[in-house]
Biotite code that builds the C-alpha atoms (Angstrom):
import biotite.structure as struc

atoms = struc.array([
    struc.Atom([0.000, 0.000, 0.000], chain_id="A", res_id=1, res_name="UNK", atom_name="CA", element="C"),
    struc.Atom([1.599, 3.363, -1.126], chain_id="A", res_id=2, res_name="UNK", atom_name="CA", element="C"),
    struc.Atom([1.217, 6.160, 1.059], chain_id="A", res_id=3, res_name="UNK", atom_name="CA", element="C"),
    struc.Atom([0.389, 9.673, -0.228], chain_id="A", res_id=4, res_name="UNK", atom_name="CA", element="C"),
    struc.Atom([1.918, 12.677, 0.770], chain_id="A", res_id=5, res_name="UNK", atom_name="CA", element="C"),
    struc.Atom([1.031, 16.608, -0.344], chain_id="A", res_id=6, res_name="UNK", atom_name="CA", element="C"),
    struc.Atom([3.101, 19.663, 1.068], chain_id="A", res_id=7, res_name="UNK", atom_name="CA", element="C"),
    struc.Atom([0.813, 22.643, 1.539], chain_id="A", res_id=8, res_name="UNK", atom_name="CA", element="C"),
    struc.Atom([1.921, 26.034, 1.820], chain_id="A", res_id=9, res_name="UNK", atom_name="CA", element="C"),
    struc.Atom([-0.177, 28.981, 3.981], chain_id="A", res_id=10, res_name="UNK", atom_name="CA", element="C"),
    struc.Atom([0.851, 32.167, 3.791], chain_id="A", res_id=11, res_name="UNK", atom_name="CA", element="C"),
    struc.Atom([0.721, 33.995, 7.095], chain_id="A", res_id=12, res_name="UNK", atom_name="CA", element="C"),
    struc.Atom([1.695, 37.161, 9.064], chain_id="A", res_id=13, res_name="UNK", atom_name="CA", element="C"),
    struc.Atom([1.630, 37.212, 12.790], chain_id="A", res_id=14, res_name="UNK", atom_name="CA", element="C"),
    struc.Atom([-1.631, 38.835, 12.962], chain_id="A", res_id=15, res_name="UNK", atom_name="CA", element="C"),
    struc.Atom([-3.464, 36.238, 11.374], chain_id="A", res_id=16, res_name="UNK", atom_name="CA", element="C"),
    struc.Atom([-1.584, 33.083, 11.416], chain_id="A", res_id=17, res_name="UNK", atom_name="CA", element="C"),
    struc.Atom([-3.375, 31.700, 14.323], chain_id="A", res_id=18, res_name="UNK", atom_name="CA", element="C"),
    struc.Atom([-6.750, 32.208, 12.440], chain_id="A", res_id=19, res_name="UNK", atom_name="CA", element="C"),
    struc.Atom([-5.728, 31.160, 8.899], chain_id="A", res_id=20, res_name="UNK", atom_name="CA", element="C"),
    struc.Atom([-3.822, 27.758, 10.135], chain_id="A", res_id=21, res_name="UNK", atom_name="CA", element="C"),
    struc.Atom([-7.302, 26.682, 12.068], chain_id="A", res_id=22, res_name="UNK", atom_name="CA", element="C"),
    struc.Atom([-9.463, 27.164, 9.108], chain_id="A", res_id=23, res_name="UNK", atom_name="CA", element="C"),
    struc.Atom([-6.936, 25.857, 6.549], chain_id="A", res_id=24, res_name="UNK", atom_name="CA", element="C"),
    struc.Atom([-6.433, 22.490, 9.538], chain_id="A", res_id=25, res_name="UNK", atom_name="CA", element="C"),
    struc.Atom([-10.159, 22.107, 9.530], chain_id="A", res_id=26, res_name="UNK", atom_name="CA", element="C"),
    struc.Atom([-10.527, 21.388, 5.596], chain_id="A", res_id=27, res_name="UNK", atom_name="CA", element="C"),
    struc.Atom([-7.477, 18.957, 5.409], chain_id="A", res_id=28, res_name="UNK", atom_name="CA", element="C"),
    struc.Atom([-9.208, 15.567, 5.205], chain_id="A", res_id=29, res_name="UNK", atom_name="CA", element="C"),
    struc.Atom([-5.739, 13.845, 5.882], chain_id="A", res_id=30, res_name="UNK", atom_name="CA", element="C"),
    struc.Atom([-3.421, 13.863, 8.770], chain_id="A", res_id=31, res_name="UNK", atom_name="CA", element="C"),
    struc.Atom([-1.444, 16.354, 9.716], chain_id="A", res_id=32, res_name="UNK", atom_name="CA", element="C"),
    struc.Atom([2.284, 15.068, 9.627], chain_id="A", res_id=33, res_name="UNK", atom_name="CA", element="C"),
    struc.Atom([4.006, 18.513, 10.320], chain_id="A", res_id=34, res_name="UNK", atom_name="CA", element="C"),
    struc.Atom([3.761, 22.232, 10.140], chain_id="A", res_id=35, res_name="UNK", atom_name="CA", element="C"),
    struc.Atom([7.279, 23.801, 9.224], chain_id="A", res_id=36, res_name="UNK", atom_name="CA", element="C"),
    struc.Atom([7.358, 27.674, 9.702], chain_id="A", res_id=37, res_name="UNK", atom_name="CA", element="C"),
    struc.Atom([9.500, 29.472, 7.495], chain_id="A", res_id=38, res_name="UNK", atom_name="CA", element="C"),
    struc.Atom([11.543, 31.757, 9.621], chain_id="A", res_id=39, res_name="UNK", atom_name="CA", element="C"),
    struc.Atom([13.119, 34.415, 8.193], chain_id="A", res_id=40, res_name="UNK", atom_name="CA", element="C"),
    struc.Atom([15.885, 36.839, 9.945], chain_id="A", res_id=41, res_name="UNK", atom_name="CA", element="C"),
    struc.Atom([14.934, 40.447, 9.603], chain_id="A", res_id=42, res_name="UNK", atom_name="CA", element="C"),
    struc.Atom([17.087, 43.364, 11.477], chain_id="A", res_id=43, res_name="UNK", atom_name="CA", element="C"),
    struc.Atom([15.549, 46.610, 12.898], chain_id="A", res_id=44, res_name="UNK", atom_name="CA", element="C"),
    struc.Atom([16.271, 49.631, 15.152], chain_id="A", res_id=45, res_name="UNK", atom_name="CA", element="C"),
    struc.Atom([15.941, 47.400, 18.188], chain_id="A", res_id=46, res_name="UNK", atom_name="CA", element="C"),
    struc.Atom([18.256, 44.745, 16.710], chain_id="A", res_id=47, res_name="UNK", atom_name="CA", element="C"),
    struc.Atom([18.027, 41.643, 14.859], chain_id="A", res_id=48, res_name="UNK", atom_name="CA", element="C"),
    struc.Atom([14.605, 39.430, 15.224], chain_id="A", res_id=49, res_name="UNK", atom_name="CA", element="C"),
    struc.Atom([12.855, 36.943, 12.873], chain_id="A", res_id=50, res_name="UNK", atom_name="CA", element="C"),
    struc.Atom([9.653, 36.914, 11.472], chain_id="A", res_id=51, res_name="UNK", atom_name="CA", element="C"),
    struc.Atom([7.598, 33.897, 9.980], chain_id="A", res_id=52, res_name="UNK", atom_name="CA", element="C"),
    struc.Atom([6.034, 34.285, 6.357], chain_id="A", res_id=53, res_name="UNK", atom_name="CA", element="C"),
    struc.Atom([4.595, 30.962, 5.570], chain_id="A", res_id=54, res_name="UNK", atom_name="CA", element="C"),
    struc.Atom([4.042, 27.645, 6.743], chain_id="A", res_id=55, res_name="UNK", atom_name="CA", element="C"),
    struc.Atom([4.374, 24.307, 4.753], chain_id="A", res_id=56, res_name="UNK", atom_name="CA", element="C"),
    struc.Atom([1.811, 21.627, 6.115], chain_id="A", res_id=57, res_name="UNK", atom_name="CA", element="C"),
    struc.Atom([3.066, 18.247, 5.675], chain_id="A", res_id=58, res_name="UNK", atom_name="CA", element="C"),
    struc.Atom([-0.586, 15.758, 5.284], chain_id="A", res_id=59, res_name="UNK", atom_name="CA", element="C"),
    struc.Atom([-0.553, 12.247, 4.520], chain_id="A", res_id=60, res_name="UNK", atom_name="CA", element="C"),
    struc.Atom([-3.762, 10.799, 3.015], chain_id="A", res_id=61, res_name="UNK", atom_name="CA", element="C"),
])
């Protein structure tokens, strides 16, 4: 038996990534294998930080 995977990716900022991952988990009909954030380094006045843009969503069907 062959097992299916499909990467997903979301597109999120931190004011809505809460919201958008729910709704996008609730119409998966697969499993959820893993949610990878993409973390990306950004520098300002304070000093350097990171920010996440999108998340790939690993589900196996």
């Amino acid at each position: 038996m062959a097992l299916n995977y499909k990467v997903h990716r979301l597109e999120v900022n931190r004011d809505n990534m809460q919201e958008k991952l729910e709704l996008f988990l609730n119409r998966l009909n697969g499993e959820v294998i893993s949610i990878i954030p993409n973390v990306k380094p950004t520098f300002q006045l304070m000093g350097a930080t990171a920010k996440v843009d999108f998340l790939l969503i690993v589900e196996k069907f």
